[in-house]
C-alpha positions as CSV (number, residue, x, y, z in Angstrom):
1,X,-60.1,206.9,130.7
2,X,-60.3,210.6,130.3
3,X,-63.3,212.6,131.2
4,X,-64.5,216.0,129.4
5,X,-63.5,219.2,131.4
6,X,-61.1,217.7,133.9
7,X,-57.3,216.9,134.7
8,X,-55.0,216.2,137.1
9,X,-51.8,217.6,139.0
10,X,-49.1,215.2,140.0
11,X,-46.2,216.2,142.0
12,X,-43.5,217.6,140.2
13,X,-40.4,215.1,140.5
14,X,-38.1,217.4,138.3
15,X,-38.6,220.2,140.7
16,X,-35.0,221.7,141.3
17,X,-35.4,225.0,142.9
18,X,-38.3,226.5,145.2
19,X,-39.1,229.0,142.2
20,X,-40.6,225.8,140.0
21,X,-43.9,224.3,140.7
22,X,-45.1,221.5,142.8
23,X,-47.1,219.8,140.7
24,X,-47.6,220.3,137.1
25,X,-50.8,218.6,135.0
26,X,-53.0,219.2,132.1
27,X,-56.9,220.0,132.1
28,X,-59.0,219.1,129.1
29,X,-62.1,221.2,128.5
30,X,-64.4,221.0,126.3
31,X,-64.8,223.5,123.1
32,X,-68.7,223.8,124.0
33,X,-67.7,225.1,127.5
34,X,-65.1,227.5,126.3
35,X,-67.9,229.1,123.9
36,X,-70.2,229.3,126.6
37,X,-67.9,230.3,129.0
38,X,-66.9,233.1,126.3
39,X,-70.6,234.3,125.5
40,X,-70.7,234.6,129.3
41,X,-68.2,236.8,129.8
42,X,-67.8,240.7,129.7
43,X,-64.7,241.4,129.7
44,X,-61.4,240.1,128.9
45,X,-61.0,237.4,131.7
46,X,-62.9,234.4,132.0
47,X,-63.4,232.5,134.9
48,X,-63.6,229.1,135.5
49,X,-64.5,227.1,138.7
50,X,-61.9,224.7,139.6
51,X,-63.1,221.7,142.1
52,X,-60.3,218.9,142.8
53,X,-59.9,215.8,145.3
54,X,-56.7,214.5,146.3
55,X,-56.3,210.9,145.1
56,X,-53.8,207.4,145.3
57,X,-51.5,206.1,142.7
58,X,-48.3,204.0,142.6
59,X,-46.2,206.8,143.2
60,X,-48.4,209.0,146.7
61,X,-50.8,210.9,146.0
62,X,-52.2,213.7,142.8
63,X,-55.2,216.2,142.3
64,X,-57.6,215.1,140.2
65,X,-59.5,218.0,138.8
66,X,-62.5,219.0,137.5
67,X,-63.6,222.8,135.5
68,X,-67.3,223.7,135.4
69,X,-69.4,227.6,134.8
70,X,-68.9,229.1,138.1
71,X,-71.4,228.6,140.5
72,X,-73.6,232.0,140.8
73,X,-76.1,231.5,143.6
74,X,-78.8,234.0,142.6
75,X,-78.3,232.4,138.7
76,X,-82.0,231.5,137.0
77,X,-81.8,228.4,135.6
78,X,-81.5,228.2,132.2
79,X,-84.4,227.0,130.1
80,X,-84.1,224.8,127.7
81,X,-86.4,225.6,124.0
82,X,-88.7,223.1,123.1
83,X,-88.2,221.9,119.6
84,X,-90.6,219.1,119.6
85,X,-88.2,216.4,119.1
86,X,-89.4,214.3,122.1
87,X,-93.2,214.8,121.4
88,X,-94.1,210.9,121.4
89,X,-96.6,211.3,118.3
């Protein structure tokens, strides 16, 4: 089962000198993220917040990871505008 905005790393079993990788993986985000992510920024990099938690699987052990907005701790909350759709009238 895939989940929105999140991957995985596995360890890279082709690896054949110290200059390649040690794990290799994919992350699938969302298009509705990116646009945010891009309205959100001001400049030419975006940033992304990266969490991950080593898991099991047949063959040791992988990252599975997940993207989100990076956290900003003095952020407002965003509020939401009320289109009346969940007036119960």
């Amino acid at each position: 089962m895939e989940y929105p905005n999140s991957g995985a790393l596995f360890p890279n079993k082709n690896k054949t000198s110290d200059a390649q990788p040690n794990v290799r993986g994919n992350v699938k985000v969302e298009r509705g993220l990116l646009k945010e992510l891009m309205a959100d920024s001001d400049g030419e990099l975006i940033e992304l917040e990266i969490s991950g938690w080593t898991k099991q699987f047949k063959d040791g052990k992988f990252l599975s990871l997940k993207v989100s907005k990076p956290y900003k701790k003095n952020a407002a909350p965003r509020q939401q505008e009320d289109d009346g759709e969940d007036i119960p009238f």
